[in-house]
Structures are given as C-alpha cells and as structure tokens.
PQR file with spaces between the fields and no chain letter, atoms N, CA, C, O and H, PARSE charges and radii, in Angstrom:
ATOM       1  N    UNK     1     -28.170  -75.584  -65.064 -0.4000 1.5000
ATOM       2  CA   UNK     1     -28.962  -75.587  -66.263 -0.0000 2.0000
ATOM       3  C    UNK     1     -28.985  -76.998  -66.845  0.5500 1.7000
ATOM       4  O    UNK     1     -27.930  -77.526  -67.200 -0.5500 1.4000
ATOM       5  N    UNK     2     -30.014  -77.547  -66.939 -0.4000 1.5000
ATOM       6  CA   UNK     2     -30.322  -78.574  -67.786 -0.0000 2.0000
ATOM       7  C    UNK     2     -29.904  -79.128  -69.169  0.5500 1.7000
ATOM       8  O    UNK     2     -29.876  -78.308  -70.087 -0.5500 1.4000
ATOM       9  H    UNK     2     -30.871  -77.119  -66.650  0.4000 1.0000
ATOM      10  N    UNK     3     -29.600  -80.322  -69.419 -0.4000 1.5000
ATOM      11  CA   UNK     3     -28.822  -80.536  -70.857 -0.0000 2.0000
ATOM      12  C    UNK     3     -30.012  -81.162  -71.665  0.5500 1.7000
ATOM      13  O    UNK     3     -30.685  -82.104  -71.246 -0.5500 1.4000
ATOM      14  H    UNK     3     -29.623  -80.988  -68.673  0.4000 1.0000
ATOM      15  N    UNK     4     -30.203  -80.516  -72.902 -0.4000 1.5000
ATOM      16  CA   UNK     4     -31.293  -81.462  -73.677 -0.0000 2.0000
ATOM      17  C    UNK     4     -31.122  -82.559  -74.668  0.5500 1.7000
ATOM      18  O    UNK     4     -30.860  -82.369  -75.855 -0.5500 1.4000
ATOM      19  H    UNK     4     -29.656  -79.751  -73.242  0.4000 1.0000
ATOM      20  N    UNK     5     -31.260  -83.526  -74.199 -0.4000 1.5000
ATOM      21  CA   UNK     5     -30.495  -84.332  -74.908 -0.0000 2.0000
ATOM      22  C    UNK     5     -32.035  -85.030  -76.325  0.5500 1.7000
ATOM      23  O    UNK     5     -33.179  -85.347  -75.999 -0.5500 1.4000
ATOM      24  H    UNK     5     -31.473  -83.680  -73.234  0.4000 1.0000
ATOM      25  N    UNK     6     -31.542  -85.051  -77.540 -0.4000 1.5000
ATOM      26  CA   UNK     6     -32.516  -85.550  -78.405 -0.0000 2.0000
ATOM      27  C    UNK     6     -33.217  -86.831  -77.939  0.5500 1.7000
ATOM      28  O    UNK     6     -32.507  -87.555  -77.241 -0.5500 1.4000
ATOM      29  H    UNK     6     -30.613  -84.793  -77.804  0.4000 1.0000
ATOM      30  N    UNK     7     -34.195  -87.168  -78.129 -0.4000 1.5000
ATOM      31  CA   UNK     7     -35.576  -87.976  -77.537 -0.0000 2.0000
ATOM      32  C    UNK     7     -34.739  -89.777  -78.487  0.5500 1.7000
ATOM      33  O    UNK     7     -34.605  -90.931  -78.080 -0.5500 1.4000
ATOM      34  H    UNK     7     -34.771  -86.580  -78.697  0.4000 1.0000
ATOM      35  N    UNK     8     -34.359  -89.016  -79.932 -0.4000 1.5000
ATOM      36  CA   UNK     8     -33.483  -90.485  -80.418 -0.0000 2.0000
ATOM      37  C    UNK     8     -32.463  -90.950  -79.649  0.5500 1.7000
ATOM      38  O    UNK     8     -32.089  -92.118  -79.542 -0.5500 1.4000
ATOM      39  H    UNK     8     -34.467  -88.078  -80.262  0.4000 1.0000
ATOM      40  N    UNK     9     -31.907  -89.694  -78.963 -0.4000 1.5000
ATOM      41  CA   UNK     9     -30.773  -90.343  -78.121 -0.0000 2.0000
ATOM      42  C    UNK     9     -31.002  -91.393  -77.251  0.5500 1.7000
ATOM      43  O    UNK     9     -30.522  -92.526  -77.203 -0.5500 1.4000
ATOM      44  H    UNK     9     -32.211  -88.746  -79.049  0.4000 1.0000
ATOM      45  N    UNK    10     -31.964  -90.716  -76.453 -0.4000 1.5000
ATOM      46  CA   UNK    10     -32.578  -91.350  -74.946 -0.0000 2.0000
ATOM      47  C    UNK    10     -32.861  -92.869  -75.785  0.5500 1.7000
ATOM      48  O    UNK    10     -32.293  -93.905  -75.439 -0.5500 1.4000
ATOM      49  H    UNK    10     -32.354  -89.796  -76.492  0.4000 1.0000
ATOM      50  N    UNK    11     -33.761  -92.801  -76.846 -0.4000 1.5000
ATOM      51  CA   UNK    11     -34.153  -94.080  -77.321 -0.0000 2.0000
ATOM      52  C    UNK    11     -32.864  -94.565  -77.855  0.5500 1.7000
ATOM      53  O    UNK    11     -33.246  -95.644  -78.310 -0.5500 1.4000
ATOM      54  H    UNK    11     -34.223  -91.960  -77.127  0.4000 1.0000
ATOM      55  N    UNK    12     -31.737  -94.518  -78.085 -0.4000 1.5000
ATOM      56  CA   UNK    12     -31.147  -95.299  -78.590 -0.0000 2.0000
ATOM      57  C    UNK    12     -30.050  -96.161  -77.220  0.5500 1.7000
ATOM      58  O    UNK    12     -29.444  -97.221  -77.375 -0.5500 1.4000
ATOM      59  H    UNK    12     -31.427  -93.642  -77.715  0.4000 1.0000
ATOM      60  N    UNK    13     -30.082  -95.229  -75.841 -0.4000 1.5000
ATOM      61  CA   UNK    13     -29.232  -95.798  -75.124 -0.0000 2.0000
ATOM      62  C    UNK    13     -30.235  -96.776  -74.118  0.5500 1.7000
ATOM      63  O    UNK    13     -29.687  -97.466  -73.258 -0.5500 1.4000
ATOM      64  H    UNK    13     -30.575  -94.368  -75.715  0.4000 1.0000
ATOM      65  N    UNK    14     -31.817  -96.798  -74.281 -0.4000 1.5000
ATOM      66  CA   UNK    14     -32.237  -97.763  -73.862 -0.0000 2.0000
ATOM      67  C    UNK    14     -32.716  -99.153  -74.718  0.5500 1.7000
ATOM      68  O    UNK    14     -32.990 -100.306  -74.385 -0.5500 1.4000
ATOM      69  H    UNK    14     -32.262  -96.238  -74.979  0.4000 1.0000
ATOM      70  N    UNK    15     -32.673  -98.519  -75.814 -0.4000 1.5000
ATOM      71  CA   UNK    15     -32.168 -100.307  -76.652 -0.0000 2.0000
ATOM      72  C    UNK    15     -31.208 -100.626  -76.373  0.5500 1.7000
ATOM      73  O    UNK    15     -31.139 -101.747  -75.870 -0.5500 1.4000
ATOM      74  H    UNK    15     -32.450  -97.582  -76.084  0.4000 1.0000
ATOM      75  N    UNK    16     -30.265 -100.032  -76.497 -0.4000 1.5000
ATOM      76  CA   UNK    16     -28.586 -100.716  -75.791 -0.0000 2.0000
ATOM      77  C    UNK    16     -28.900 -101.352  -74.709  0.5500 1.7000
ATOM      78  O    UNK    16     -28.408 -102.451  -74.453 -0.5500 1.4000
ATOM      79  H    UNK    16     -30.321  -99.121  -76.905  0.4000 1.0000
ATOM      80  N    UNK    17     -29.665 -100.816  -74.014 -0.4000 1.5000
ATOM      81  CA   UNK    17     -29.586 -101.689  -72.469 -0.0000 2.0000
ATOM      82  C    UNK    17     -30.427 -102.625  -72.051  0.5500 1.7000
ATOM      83  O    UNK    17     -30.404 -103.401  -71.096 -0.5500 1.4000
ATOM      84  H    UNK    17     -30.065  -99.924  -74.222  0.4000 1.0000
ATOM      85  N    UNK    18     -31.374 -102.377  -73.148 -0.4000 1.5000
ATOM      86  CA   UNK    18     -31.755 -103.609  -73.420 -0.0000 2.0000
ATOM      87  C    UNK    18     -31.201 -104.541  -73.633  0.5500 1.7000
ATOM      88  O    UNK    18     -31.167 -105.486  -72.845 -0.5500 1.4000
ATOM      89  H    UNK    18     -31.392 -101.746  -73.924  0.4000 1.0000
ATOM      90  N    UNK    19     -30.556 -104.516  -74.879 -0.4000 1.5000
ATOM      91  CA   UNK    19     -29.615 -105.706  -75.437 -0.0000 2.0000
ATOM      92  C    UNK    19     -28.730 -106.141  -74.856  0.5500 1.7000
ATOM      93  O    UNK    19     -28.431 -107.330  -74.970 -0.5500 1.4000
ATOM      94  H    UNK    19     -30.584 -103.749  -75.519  0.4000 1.0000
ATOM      95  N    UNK    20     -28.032 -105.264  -74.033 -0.4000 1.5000
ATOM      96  CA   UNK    20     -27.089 -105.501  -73.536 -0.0000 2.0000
ATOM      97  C    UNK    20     -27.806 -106.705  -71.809  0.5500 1.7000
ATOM      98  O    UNK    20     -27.269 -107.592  -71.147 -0.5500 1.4000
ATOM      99  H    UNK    20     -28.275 -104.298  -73.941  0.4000 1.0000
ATOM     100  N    UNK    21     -29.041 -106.105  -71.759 -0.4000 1.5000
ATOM     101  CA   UNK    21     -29.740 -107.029  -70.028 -0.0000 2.0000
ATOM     102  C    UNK    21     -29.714 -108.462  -70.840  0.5500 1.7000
ATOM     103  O    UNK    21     -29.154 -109.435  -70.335 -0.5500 1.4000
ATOM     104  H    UNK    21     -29.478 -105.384  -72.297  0.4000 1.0000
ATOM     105  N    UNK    22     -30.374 -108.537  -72.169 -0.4000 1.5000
ATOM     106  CA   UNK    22     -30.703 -109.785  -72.239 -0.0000 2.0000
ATOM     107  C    UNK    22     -29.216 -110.771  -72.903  0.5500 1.7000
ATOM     108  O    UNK    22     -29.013 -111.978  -73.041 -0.5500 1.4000
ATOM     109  H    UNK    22     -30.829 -107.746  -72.579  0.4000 1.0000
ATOM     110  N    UNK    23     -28.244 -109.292  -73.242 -0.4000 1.5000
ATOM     111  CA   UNK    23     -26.935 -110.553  -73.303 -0.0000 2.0000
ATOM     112  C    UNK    23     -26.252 -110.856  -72.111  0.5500 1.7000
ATOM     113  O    UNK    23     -25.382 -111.726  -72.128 -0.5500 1.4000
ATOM     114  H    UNK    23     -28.408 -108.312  -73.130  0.4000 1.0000
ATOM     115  N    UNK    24     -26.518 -110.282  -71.132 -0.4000 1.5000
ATOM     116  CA   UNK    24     -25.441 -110.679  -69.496 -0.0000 2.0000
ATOM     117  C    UNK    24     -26.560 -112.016  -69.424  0.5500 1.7000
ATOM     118  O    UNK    24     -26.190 -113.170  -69.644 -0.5500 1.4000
ATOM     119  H    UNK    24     -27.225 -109.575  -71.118  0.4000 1.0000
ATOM     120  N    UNK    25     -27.936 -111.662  -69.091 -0.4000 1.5000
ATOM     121  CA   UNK    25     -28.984 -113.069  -69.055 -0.0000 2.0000
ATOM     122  C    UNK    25     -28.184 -114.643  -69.682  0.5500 1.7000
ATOM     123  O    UNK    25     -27.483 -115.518  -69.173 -0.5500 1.4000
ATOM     124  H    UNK    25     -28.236 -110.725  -68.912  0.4000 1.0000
ATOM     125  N    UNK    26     -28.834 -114.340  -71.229 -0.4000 1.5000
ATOM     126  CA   UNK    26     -27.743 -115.680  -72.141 -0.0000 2.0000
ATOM     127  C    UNK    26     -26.596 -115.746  -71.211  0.5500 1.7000
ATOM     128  O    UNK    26     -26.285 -116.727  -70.536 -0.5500 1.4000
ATOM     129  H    UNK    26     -29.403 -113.629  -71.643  0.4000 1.0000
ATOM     130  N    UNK    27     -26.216 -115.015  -71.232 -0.4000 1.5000
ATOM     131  CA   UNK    27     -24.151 -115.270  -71.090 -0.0000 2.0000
ATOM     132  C    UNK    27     -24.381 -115.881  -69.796  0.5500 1.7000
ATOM     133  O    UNK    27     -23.931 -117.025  -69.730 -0.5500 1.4000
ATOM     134  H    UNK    27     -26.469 -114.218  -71.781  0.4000 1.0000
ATOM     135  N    UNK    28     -24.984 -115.429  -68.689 -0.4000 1.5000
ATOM     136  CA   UNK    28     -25.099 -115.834  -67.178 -0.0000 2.0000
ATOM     137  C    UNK    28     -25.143 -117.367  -67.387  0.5500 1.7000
ATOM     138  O    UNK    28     -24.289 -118.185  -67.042 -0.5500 1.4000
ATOM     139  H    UNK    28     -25.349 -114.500  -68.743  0.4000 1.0000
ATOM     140  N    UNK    29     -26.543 -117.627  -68.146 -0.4000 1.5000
ATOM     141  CA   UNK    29     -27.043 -119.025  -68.237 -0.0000 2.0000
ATOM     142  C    UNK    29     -25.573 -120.143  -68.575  0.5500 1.7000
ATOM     143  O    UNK    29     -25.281 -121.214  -68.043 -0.5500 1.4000
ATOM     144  H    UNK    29     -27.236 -116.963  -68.426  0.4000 1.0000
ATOM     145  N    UNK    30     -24.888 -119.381  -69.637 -0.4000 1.5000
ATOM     146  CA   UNK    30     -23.715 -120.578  -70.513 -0.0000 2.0000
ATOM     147  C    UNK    30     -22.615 -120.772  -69.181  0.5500 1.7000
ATOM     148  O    UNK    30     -21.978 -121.777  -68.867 -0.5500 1.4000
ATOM     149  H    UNK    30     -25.126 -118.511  -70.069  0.4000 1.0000
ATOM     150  N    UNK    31     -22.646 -119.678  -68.659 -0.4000 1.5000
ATOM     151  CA   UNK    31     -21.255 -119.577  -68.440 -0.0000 2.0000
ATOM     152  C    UNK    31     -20.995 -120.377  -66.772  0.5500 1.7000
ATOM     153  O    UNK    31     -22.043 -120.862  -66.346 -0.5500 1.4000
ATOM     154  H    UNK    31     -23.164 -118.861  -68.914  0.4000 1.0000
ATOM     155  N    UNK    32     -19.969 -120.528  -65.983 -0.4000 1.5000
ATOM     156  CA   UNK    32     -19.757 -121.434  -64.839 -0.0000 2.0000
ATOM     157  C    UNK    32     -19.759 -120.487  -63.786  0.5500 1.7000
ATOM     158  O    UNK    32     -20.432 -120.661  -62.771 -0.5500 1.4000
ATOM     159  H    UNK    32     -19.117 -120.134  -66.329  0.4000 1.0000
ATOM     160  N    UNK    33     -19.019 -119.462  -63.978 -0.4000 1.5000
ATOM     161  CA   UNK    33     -19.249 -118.251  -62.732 -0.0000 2.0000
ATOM     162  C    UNK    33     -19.540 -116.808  -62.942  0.5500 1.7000
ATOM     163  O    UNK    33     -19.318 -116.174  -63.973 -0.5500 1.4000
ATOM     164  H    UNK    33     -18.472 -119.321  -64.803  0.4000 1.0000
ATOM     165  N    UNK    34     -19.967 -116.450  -62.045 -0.4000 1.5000
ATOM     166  CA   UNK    34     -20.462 -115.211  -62.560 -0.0000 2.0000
ATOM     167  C    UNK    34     -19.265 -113.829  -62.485  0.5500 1.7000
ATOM     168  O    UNK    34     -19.461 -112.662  -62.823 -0.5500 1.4000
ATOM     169  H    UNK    34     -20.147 -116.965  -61.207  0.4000 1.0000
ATOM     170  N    UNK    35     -17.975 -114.471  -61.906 -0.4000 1.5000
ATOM     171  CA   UNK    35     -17.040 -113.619  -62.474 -0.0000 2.0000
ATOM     172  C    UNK    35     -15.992 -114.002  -63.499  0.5500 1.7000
ATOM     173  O    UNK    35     -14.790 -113.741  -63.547 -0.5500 1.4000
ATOM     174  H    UNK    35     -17.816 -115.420  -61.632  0.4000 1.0000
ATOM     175  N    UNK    36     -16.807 -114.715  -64.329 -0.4000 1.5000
ATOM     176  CA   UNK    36     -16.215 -115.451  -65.717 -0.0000 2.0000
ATOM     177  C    UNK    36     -15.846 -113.689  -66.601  0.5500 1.7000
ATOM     178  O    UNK    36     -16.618 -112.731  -66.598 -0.5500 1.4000
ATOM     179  H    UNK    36     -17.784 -114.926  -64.290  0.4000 1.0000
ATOM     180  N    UNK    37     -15.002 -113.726  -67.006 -0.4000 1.5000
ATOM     181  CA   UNK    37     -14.332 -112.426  -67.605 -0.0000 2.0000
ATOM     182  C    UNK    37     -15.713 -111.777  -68.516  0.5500 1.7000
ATOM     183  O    UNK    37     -16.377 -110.871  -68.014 -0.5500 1.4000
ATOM     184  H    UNK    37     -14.375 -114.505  -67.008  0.4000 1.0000
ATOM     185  N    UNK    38     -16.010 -112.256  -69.688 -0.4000 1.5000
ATOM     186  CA   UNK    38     -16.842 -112.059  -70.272 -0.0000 2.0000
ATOM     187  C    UNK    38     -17.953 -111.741  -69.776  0.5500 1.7000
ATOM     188  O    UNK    38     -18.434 -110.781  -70.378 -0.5500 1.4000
ATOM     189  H    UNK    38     -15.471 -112.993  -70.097  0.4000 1.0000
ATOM     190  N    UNK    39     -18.545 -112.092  -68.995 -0.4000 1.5000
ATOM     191  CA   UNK    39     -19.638 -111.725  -67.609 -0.0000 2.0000
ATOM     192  C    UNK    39     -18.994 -110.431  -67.270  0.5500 1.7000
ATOM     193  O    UNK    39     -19.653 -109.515  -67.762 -0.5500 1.4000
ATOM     194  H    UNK    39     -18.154 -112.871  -68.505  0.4000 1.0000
ATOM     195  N    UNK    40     -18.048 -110.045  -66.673 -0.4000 1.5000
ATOM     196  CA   UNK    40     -17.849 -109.038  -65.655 -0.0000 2.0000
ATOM     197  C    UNK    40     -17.932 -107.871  -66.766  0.5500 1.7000
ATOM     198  O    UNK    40     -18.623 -106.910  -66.428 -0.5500 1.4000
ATOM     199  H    UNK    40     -17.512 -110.789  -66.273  0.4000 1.0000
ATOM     200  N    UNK    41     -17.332 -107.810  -68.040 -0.4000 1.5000
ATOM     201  CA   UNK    41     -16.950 -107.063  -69.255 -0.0000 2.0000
ATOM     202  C    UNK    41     -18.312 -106.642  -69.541  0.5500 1.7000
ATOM     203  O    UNK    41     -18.603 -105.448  -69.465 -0.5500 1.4000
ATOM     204  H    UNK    41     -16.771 -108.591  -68.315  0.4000 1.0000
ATOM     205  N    UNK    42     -18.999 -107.345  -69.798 -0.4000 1.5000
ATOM     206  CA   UNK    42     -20.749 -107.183  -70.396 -0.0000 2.0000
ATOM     207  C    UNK    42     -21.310 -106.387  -69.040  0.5500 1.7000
ATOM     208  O    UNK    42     -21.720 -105.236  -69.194 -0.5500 1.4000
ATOM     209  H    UNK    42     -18.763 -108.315  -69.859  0.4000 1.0000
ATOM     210  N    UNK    43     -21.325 -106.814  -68.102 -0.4000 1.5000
ATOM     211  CA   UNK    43     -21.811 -106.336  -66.646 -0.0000 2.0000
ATOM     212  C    UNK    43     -21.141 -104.955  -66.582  0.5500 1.7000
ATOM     213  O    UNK    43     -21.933 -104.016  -66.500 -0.5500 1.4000
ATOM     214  H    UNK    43     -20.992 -107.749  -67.977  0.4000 1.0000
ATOM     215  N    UNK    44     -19.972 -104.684  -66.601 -0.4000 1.5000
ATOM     216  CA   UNK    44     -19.238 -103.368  -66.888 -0.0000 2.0000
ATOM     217  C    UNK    44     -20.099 -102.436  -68.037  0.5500 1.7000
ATOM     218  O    UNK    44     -20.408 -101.268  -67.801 -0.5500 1.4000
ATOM     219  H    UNK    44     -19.329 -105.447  -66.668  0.4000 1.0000
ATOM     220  N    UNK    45     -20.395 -103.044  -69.157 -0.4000 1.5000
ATOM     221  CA   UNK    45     -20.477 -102.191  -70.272 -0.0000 2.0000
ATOM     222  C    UNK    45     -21.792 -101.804  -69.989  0.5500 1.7000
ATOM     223  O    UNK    45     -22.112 -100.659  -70.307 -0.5500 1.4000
ATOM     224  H    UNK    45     -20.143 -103.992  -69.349  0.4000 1.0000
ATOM     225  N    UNK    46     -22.750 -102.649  -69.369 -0.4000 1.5000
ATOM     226  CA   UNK    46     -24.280 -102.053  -68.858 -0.0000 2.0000
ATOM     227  C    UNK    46     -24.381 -100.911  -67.805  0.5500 1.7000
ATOM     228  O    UNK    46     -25.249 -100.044  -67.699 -0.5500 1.4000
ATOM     229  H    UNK    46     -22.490 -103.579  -69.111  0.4000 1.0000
ATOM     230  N    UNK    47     -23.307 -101.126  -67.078 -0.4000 1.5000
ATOM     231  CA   UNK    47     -22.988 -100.125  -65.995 -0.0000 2.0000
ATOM     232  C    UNK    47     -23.035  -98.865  -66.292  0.5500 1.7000
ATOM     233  O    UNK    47     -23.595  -97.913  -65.749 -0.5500 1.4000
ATOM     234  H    UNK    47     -22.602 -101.830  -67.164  0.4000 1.0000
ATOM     235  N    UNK    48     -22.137  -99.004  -67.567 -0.4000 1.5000
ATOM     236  CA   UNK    48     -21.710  -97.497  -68.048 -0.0000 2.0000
ATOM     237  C    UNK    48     -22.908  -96.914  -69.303  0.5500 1.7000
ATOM     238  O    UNK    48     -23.176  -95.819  -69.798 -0.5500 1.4000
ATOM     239  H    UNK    48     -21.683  -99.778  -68.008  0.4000 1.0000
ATOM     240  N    UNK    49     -23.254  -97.890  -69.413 -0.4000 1.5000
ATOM     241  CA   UNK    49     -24.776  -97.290  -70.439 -0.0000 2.0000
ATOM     242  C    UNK    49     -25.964  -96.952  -69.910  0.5500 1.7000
ATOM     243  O    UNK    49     -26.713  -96.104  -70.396 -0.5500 1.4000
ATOM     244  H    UNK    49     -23.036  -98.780  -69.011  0.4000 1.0000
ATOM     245  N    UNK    50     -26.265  -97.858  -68.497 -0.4000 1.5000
ATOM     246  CA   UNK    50     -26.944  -97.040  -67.441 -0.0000 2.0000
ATOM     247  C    UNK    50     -26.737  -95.876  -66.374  0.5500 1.7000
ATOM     248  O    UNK    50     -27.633  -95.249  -65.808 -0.5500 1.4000
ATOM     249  H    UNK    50     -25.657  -98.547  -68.103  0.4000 1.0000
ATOM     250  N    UNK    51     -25.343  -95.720  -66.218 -0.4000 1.5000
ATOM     251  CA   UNK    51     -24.647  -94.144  -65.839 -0.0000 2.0000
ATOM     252  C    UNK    51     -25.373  -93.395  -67.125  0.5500 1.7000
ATOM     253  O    UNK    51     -26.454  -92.835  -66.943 -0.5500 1.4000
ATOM     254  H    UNK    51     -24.616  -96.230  -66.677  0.4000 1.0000
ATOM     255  N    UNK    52     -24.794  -93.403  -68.333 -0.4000 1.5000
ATOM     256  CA   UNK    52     -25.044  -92.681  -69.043 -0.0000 2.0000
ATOM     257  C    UNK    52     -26.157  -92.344  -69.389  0.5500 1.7000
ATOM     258  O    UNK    52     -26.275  -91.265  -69.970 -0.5500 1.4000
ATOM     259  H    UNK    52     -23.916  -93.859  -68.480  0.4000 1.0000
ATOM     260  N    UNK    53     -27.221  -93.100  -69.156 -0.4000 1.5000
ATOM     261  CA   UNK    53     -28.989  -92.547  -69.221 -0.0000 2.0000
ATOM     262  C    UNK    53     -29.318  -92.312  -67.604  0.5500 1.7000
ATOM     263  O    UNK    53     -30.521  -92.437  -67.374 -0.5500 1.4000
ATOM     264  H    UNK    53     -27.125  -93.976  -68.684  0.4000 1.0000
ATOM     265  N    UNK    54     -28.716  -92.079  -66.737 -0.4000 1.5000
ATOM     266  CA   UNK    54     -28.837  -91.470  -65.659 -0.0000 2.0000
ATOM     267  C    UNK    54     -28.710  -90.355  -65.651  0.5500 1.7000
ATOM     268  O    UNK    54     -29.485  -89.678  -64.975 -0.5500 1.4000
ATOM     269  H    UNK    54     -27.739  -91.978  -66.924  0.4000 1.0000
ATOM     270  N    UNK    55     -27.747  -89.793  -66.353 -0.4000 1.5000
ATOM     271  CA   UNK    55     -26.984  -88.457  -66.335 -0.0000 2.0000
ATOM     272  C    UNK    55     -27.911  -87.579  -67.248  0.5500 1.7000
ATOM     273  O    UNK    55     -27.716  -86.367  -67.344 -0.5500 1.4000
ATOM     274  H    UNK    55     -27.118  -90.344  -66.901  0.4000 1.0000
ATOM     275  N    UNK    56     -28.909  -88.208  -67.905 -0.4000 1.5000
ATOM     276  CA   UNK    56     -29.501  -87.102  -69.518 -0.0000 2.0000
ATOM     277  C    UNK    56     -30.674  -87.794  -68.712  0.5500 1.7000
ATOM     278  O    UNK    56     -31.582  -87.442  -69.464 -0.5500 1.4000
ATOM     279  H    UNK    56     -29.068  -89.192  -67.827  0.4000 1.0000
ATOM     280  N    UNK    57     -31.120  -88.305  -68.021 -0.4000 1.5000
ATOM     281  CA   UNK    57     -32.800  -88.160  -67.864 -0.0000 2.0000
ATOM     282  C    UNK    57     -32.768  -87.410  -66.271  0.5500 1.7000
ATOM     283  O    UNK    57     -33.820  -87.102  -65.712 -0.5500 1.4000
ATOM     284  H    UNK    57     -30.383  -88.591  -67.409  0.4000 1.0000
C-alpha cells in the first residue's frame, strides 16, 4: 500500500536539494579536494535527502 505523503512535503524536500546541489557546487569550487571533509558531509547530507524523496515519490 502506498504512503501519501503531503504535496508541501514533496515541495519542501526538493528545495532542500536544491540548496543543498548548489552548496556542494560553491563548496566544490573553494575547496582543494573533493574529499575535503566539508565536501563529503554536504555530499552525504544530499544523499540522504535524495533517498528520502525517492522513497515518497
């Protein structure tokens, strides 16, 4: 059986991932490697916000 998840929801975890694409972007640009901690952390946290709109769409 299907989970219904509210339509604000859906919209609110793809602004997140939005924000979150265009802060790994910035951060990529500043930073020296791309397994600079802060990189991998941000890259992690998109991971799990795109699991999570995987799972409800």
């Amino acid at each position: 059986m299907a989970v219904v998840v509210p339509v604000e929801k859906e919209d609110q975890i793809k602004k997140e991932i939005s924000l979150l694409r265009k802060s790994l972007y910035e951060l990529s640009q500043q930073v020296d490697s791309l397994s600079h901690p802060d990189l991998v952390q941000l890259s992690q946290t998109l991971d799990q916000k795109l699991n999570q709109l995987g799972r409800i769409l």
